[in-house]
N, C-alpha and C positions, 0 to 999 in steps of 0.2 A: 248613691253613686253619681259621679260627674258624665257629662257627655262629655266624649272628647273634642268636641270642637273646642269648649271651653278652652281661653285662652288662659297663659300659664300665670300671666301677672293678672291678672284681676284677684290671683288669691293672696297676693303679696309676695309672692316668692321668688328669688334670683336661681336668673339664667340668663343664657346668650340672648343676644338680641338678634331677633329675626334674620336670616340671611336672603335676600333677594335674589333671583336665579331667573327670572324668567324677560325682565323689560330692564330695557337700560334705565337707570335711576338718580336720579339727583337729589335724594333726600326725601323726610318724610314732609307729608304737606297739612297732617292732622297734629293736633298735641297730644301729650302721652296722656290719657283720658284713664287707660286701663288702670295703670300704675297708680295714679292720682284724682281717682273719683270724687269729683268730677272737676277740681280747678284746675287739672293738667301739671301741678306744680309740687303741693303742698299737701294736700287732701290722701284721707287713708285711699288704700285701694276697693274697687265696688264688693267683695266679698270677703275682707278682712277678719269680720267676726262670723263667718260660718266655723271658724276651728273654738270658737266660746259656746256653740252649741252641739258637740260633739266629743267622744274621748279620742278617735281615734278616725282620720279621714280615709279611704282607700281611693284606688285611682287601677283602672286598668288601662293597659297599652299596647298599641300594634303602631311600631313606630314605620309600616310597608302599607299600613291600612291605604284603600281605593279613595277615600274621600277626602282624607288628609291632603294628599297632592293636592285634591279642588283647593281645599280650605287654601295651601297657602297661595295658589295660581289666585284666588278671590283676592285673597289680603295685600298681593301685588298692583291687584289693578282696582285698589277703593282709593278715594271714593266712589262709588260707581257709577257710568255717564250722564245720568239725571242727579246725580246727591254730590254735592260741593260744601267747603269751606273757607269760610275768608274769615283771619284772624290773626291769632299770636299763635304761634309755635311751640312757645315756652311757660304757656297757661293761657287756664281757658276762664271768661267770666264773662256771662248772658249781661246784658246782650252785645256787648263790644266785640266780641268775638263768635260767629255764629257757624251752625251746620245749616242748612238749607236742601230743599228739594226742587228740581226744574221740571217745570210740565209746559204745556202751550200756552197758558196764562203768566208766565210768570215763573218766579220763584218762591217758595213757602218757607221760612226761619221754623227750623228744628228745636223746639227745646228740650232738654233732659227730663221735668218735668212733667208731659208728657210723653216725649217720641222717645225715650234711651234707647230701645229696642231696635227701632229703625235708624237709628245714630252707630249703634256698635253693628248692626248689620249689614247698611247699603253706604256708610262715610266712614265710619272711623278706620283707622290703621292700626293692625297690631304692631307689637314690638318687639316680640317672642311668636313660638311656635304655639300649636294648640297642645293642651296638658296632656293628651291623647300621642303626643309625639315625639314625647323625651323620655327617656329609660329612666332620667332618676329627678324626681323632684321634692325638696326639700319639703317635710311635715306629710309628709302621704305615705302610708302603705302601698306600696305599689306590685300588679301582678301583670304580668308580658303574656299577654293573649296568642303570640307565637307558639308559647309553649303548648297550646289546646290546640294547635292546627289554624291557626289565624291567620290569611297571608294577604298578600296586595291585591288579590283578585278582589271584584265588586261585592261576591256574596258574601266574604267576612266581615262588610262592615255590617252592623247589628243583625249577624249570622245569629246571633242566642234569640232572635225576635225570628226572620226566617225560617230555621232550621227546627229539629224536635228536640224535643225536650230529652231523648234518649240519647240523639249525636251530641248534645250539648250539655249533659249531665256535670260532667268537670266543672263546667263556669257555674251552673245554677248552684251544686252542693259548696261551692265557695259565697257565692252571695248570700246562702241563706245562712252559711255559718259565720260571716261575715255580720250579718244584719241580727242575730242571736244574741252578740257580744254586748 
């Protein structure tokens, strides 16, 4: 199973492009990295062949979830005040085009290499919603967490981890009949 922050294009899949809502905006300042891992251009996307090791992917969704809001208030304002980019817009290639980190010494050059995790977390910009926050995405079985009582309040988000396993029997008898297949 996907976390839902998981962003929707890293698995290759079309959908709307991100809608910004919260800072006034003049475009994006990172290259499309998700889509095009890692040349921003050309390149397959970072999770393309997870459906070649799999018959059948699931996805569950609370498009009200608590944390969702964060994700995309986060993805508004990356890169975040210590983590920059100076480069091309329209592809990426180390080292002509770089992410970086600021501290009191200075600046540190990111590479994929090493840092991807800290690149897609504290700089890069999505371009899409996270998978966790669209009703229908193409190659996924998909299940609306609404339907069990899921709602925007804080404790549904990984309410199947908080909550018992009696309130939460609905989700767990689908994962495991899920995970049987």
């Amino acid at each position: 199973m996907g976390c839902l922050e998981l962003q929707i294009k890293i698995y290759n899949q079309p959908v709307p492009e991100f809608t910004r809502t919260i800072f006034n905006w003049n475009g994006y300042t990172t290259p499309n990295i998700y889509a095009h891992y890692n040349d921003g251009k050309n390149a397959k996307t970072y999770l393309i062949n997870v459906k070649n090791h799999t018959r059948t992917m699931y996805r569950l969704f609370n498009v009200k979830d608590y944390a969702l809001y964060w994700w995309n208030s986060n993805n508004e304002m990356k890169p975040d005040i210590d983590y920059g980019y100076s480069g091309r817009l329209d592809k990426y290639k180390e080292p002509r085009d770089r992410f970086y980190h600021i501290d009191l010494l200075g600046s540190t050059t990111l590479y994929f290499s090493n840092d991807k995790f800290k690149i897609f977390s504290f700089a890069l910009e999505s371009r899409n919603h996270a998978l966790g926050a669209e009703t229908t995405v193409k190659s996924f079985q998909s299940q609306n967490l609404r339907n069990w009582g899921y709602d925007k309040k804080h404790y549904s988000h990984s309410r199947q981890f908080r909550s018992n396993i009696i309130d939460e029997l609905k989700y767990w008898k689908y994962i495991n009949e899920k995970v049987k297949q």
